[in-house]
C-alpha positions as CSV (number, residue, x, y, z in Angstrom):
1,X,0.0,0.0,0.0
2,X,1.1,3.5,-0.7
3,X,1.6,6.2,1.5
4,X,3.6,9.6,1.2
5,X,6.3,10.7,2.9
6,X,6.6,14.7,3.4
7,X,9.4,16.8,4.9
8,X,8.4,19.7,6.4
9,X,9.2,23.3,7.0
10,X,9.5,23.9,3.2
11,X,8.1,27.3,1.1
12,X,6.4,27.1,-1.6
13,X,7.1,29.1,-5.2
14,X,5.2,28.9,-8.5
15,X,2.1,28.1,-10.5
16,X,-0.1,25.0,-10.4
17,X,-3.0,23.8,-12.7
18,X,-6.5,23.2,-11.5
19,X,-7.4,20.0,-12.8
20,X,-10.7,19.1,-13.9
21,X,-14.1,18.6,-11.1
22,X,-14.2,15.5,-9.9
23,X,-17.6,16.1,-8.5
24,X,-18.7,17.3,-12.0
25,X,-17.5,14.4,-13.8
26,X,-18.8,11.5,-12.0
27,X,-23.1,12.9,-12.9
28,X,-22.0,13.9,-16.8
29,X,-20.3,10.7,-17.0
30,X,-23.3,8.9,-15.8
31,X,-25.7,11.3,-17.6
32,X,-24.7,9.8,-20.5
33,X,-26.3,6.8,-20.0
34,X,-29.4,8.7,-21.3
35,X,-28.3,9.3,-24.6
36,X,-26.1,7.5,-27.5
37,X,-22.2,8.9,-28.0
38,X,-20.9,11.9,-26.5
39,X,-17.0,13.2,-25.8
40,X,-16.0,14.7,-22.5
41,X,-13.0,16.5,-21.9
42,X,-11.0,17.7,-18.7
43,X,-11.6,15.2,-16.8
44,X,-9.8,14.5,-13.9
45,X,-7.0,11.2,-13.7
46,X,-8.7,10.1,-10.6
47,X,-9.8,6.8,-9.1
48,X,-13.4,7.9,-8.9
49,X,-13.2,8.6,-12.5
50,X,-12.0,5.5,-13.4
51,X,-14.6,3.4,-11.2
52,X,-17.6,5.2,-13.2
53,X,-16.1,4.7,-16.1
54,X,-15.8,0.6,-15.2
55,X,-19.2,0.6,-13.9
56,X,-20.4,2.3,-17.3
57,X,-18.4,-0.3,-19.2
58,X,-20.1,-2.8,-17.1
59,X,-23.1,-1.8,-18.4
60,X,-22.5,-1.9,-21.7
61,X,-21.3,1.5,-22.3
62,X,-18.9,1.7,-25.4
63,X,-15.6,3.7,-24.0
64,X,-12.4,4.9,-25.8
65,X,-9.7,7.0,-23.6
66,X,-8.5,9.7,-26.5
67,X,-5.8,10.9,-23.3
68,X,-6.3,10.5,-19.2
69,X,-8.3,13.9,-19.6
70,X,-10.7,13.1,-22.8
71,X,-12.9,10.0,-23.2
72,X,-15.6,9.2,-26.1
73,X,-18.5,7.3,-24.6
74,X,-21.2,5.2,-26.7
75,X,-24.2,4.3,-24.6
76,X,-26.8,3.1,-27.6
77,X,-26.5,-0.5,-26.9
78,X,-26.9,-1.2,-22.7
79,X,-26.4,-4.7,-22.5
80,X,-26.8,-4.8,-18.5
81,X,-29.2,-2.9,-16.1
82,X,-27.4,-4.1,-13.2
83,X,-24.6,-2.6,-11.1
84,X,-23.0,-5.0,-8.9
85,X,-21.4,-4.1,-5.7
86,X,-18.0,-5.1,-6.5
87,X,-17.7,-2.0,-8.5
88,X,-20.1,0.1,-6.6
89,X,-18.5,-0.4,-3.1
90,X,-15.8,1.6,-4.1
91,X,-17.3,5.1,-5.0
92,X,-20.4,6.4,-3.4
93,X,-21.3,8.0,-6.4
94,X,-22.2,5.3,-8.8
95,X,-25.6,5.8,-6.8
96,X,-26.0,8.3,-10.2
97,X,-26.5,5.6,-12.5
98,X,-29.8,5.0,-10.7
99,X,-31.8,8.0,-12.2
100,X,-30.7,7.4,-15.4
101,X,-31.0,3.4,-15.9
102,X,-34.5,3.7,-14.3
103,X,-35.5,6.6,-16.3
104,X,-34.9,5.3,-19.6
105,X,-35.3,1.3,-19.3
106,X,-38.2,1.3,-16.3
107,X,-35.9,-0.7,-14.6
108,X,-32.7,-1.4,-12.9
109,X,-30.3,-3.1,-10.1
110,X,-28.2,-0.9,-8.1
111,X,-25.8,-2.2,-5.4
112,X,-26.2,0.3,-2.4
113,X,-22.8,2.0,-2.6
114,X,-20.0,2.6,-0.4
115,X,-17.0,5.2,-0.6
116,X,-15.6,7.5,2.3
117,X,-17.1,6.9,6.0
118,X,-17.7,10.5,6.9
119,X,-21.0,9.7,8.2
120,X,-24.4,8.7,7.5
121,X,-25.5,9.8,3.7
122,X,-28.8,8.0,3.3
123,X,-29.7,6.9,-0.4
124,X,-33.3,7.2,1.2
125,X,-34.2,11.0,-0.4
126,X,-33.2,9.8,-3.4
127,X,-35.6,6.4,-3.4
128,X,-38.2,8.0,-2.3
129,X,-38.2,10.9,-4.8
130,X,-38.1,8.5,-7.5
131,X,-41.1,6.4,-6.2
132,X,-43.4,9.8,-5.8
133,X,-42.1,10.2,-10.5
134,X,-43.6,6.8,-10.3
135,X,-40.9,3.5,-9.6
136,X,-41.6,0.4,-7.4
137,X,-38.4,0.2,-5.4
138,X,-37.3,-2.5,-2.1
139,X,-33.8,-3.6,-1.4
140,X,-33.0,-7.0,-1.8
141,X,-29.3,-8.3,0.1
142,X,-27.8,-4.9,-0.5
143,X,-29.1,-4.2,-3.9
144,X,-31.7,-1.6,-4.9
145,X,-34.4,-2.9,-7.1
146,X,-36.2,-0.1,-9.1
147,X,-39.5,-1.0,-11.6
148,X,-41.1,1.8,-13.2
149,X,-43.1,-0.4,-16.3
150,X,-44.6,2.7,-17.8
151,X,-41.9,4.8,-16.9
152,X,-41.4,7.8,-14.7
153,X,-43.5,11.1,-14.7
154,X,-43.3,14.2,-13.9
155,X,-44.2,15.8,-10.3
156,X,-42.9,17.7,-7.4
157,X,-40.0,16.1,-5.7
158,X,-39.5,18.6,-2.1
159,X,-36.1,17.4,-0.7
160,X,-36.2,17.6,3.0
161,X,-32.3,18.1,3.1
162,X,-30.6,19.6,0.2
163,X,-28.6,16.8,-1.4
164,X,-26.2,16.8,-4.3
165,X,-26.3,13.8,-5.2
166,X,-30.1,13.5,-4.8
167,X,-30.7,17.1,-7.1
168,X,-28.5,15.5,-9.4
169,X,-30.2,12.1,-9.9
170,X,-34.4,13.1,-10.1
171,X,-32.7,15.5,-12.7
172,X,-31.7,13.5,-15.1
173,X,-34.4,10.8,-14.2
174,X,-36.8,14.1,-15.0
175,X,-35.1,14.1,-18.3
176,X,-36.8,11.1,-19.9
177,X,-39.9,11.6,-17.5
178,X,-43.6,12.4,-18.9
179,X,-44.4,15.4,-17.8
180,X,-42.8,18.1,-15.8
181,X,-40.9,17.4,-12.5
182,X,-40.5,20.7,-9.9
183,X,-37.2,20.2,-7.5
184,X,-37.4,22.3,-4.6
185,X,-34.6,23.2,-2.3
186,X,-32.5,21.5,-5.4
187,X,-29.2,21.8,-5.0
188,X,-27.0,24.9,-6.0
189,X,-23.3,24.1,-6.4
190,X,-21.6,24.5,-10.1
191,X,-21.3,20.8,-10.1
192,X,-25.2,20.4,-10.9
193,X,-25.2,23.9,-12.9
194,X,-23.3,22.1,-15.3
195,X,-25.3,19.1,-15.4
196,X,-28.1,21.0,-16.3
197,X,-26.2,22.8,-18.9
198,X,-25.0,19.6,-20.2
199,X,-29.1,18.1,-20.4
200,X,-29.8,21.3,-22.0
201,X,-27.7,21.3,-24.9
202,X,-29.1,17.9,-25.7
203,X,-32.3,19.9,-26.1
204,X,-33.5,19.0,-22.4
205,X,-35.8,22.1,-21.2
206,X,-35.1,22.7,-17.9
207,X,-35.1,26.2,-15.8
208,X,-33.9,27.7,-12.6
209,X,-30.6,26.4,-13.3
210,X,-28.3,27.5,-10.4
211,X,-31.7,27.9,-8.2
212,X,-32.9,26.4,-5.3
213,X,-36.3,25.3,-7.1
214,X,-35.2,23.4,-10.7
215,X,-38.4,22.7,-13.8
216,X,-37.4,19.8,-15.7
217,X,-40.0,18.9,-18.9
218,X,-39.0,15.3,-19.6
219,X,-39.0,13.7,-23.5
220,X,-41.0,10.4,-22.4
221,X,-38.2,8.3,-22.8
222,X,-37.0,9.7,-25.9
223,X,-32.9,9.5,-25.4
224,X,-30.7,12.6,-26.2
225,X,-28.5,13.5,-28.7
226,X,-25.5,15.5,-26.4
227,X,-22.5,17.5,-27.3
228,X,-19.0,17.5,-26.5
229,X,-18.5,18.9,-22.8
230,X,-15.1,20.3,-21.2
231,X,-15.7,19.4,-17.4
232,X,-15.3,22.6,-15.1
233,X,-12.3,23.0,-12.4
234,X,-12.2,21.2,-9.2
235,X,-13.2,24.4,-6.9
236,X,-12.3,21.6,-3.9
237,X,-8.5,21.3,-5.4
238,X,-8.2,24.3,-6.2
239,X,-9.0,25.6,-2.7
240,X,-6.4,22.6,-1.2
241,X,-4.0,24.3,-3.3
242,X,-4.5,28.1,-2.0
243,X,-4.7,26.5,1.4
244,X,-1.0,25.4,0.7
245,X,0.2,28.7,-0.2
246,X,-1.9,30.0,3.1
247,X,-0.3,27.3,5.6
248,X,2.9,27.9,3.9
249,X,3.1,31.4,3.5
250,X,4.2,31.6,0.6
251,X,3.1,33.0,-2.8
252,X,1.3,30.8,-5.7
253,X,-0.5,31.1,-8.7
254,X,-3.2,28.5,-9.3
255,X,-3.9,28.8,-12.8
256,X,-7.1,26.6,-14.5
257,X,-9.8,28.4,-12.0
258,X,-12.8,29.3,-11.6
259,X,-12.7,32.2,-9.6
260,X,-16.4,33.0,-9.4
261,X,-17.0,29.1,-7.7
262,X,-14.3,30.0,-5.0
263,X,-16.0,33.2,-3.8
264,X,-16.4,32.1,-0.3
265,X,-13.1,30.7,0.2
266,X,-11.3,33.7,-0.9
267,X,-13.3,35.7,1.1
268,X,-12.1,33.5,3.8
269,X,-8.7,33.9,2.6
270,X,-8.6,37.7,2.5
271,X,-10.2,37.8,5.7
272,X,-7.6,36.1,7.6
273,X,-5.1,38.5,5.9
274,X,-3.6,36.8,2.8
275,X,-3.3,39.2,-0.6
276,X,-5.5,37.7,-3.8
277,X,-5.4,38.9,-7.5
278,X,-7.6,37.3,-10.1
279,X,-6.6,37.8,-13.6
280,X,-9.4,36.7,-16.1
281,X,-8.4,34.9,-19.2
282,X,-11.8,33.6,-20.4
283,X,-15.1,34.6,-18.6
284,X,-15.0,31.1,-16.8
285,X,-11.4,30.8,-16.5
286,X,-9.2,32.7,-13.9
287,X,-5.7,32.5,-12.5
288,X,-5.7,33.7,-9.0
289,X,-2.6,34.5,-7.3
290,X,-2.3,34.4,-3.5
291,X,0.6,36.7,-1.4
292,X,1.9,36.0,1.9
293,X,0.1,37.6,5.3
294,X,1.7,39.8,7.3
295,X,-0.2,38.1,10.4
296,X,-2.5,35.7,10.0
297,X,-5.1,36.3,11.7
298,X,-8.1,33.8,13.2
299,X,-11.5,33.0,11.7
300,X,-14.7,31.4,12.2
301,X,-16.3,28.9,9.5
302,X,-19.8,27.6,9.4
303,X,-20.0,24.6,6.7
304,X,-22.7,24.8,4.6
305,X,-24.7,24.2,1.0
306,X,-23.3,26.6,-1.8
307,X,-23.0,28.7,-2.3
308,X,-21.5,29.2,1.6
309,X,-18.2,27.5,2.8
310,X,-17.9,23.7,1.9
311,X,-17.5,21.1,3.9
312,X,-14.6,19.6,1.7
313,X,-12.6,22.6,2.6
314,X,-13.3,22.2,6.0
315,X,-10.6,19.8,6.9
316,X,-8.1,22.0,5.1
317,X,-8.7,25.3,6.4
318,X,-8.3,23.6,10.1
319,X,-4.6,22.3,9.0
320,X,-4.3,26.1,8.4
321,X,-5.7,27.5,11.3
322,X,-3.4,26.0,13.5
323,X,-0.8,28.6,12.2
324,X,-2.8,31.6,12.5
325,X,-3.0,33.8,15.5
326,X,-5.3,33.2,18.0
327,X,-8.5,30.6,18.1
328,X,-10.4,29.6,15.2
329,X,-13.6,28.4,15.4
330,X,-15.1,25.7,12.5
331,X,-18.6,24.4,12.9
332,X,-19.6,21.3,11.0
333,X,-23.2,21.4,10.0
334,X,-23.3,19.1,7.3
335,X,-22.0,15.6,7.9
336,X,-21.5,13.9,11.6
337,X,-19.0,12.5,10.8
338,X,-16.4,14.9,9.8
339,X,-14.2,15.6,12.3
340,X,-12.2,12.1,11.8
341,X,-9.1,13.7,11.1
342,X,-8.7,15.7,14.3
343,X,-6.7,12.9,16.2
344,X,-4.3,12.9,13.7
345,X,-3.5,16.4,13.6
346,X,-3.7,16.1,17.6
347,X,-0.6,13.6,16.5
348,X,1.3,16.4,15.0
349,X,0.9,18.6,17.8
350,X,-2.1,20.7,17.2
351,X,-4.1,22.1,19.8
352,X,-7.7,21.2,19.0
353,X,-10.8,21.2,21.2
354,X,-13.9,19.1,19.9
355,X,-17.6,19.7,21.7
356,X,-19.7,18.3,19.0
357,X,-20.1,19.7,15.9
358,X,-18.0,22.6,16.8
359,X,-13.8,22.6,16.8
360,X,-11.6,25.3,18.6
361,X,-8.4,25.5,16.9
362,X,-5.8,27.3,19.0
363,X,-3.0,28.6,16.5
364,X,0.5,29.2,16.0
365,X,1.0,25.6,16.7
366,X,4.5,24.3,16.2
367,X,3.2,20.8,14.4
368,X,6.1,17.7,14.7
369,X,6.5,15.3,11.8
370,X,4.8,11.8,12.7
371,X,2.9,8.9,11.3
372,X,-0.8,9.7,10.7
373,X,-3.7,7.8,9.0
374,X,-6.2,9.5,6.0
375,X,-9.5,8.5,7.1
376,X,-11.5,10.1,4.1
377,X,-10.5,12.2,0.9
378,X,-10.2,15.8,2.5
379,X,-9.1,14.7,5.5
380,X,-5.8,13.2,3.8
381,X,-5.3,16.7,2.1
382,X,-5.2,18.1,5.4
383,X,-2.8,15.7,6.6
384,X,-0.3,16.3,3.8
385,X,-1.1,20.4,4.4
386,X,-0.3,20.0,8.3
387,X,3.2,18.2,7.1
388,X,4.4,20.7,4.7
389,X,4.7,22.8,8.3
390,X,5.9,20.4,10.4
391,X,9.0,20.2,11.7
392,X,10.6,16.9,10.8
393,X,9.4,14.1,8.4
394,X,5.5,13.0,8.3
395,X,4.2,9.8,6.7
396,X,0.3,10.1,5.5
397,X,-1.0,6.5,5.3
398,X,-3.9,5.4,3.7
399,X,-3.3,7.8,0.5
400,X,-5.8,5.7,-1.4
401,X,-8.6,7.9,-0.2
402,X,-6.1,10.6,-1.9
403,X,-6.3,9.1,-5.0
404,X,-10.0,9.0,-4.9
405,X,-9.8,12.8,-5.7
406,X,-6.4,14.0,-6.2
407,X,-4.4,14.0,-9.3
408,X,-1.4,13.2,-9.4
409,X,-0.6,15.6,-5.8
410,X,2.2,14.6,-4.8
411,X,3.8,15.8,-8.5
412,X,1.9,19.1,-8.5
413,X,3.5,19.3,-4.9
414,X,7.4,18.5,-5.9
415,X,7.0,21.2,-8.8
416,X,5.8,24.0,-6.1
417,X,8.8,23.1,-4.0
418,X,7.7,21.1,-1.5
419,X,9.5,17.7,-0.4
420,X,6.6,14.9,-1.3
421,X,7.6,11.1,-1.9
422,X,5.5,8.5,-2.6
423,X,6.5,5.2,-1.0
424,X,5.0,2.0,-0.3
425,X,4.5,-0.3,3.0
């Protein structure tokens, strides 16, 4: 098994490239299971990516990688409806093939998935929306079994919680549905914007893109005919990276942005006392460029939906705040879970209270190289943040959950300056 092995105490110089969303890829690439051949670009060389695009093949799905970032896709001739666990239990969000399989064969097999253990994310709101657009659906020794004979159609789905992964499957079942299908409290990150976009240029109408309350009219079954697609940037990576100039001090271009999804992180940024520039190159494409703090200064986050602060930055922005001045406060609202990595960064050194959902961060923590374990995807980001301070060597174990989300980091690390091996056991 691999793991990385990171000295510490380094700065950081230079410019890295914002690969493509992870988060946007996984329901595109499964959106095209409602329509024949399609090509998607800027995709990200990531395990997640890969185990979609095994589960698609899996299910009949004709594939052919042009590079690691571009991949033609052929979904006329779907040869199985059923998506077995072995695949599934690696990747929460093969849960998206649901919607689609459902929507446009009336039936389907769907192993219930597995991925990161950050907490209870219940498959429930989205079974239950797609039983109120019509399907018969039980689970049957792990496996959910979804019938909808004469197909879904159209009503009001009102989520309860907003979910991504929920919006984003009763969308694109609503995109084969009879009928229209309201989503309210849908919702709003960039990752289901560009979904929608995606539906739409197949000729899909939908409104309120980018809205908490989505209309979808469905084509009764009638697949789609989609265009080429570039995926957008990984906000998420893209916000690890800035968190490495900001832990490091140092000053660091991030090129391949989009500035306008990371509003709420810079503003975090710039609040605790870090200079930003954005320099537009496209109106979707910005490289920002972050400049050391004179003192860094404490904060006070609040994880919540988009657009507020996400709770995959929240991991990160604690590595950081235990080198500001002062106590930071984070407040997880969002998943139970999520505060799995504090013990380890209580291994380095850091001085973290929990009561909770709510952490107290006291800062200007002098952090010691030591062993530490990755417990989910954001939590091993943090982990390799925290080292690139500490004093010594650190070894991140577990860098599998890395992978999940993470291209090639521990490269895009080396070229900024810092001291990142990967090793195995």
């Amino acid at each position: 098994m691999d793991y990385l092995e990171i000295k510490g105490k380094q700065s950081l110089s230079g410019s890295v490239a914002i690969s493509g969303a992870k988060n946007a890829a996984l329901p595109i690439l499964a959106c095209t299971l409602l329509g024949s051949a399609t090509q998607i670009a800027g995709l990200p060389a990531v395990a997640d990516v890969h185990a979609m695009a095994t589960l698609l093949q899996h299910l009949g799905v004709q594939l052919t990688w042009d590079s690691p970032h571009a991949l033609k896709l052929d979904a006329t001739h779907i040869t199985s409806l059923d998506a077995p666990y072995d695949i599934v239990r690696k990747m929460r969000a093969s849960i998206l093939v649901l919607g689609p399989l459902l929507t446009r064969f009336g039936k389907c097999k769907v192993s219930l998935p597995g991925g990161c253990a950050i907490g209870a994310r219940p498959v429930d709101l989205h079974l239950k929306a797609l039983e109120k657009m019509g399907a018969q659906i039980h689970i049957e020794q792990g496996y959910i079994v979804a019938k909808a004979k004469k197909g879904l159609r159209g009503c009001d789905i009102v989520f309860d919680k907003i979910s991504v992964t929920g919006t984003e499957n009763v969308i694109m079942a609503a995109a084969l549905a009879k009928g229209e299908s309201k989503i309210v409290h849908a919702a709003q990150e960039p990752e289901v914007v560009q979904l929608c976009e995606f539906l739409q240029e197949a000729g899909v109408e939908i409104s309120g893109v980018g809205s908490s309350e989505i209309h979808i009219q469905g084509t009764q079954q009638e697949t789609l005919t989609f265009q080429p697609i570039k995926i957008i940037p990984d906000r998420i990576e893209g916000g690890t990276y800035l968190c490495a100039a900001a832990i490091t001090n140092s000053s660091l271009s991030i090129t391949h942005a989009n500035a306008h999804h990371l509003e709420a992180i810079l503003g975090k940024l710039s609040e605790i006392g870090f200079g930003l520039e954005i320099e537009e190159l496209a109106p979707h494409e910005h490289t920002i460029y972050i400049h050391p703090a004179p003192t860094r200064t404490p904060f006070e986050i609040i994880t919540t939906e988009y657009p507020g602060f996400p709770t995959d930055l929240q991991a990160q922005f604690m590595a950081l705040a235990t080198q500001c001045a002062g106590e930071s406060l984070i407040e997880e609202r969002l998943f139970e879970n999520r505060f799995m990595h504090v013990s380890e960064l209580q291994r380095m050194g850091a001085q973290i209270n929990l009561k909770g959902s709510l952490a107290r961060i006291k800062g200007q923590s002098a952090l010691i190289g030591a062993d530490v374990m990755a417990t989910d995807l954001r939590a091993s980001s943090a982990l390799v943040l925290a080292a690139l301070v500490a004093k010594g060597k650190s070894r991140v174990h577990r860098i599998y959950h890395l992978d999940r989300g993470y291209e090639t980091l521990e490269s895009k690390m080396s070229a900024l300056g810092a001291h990142v091996k990967r090793l195995q056991e």
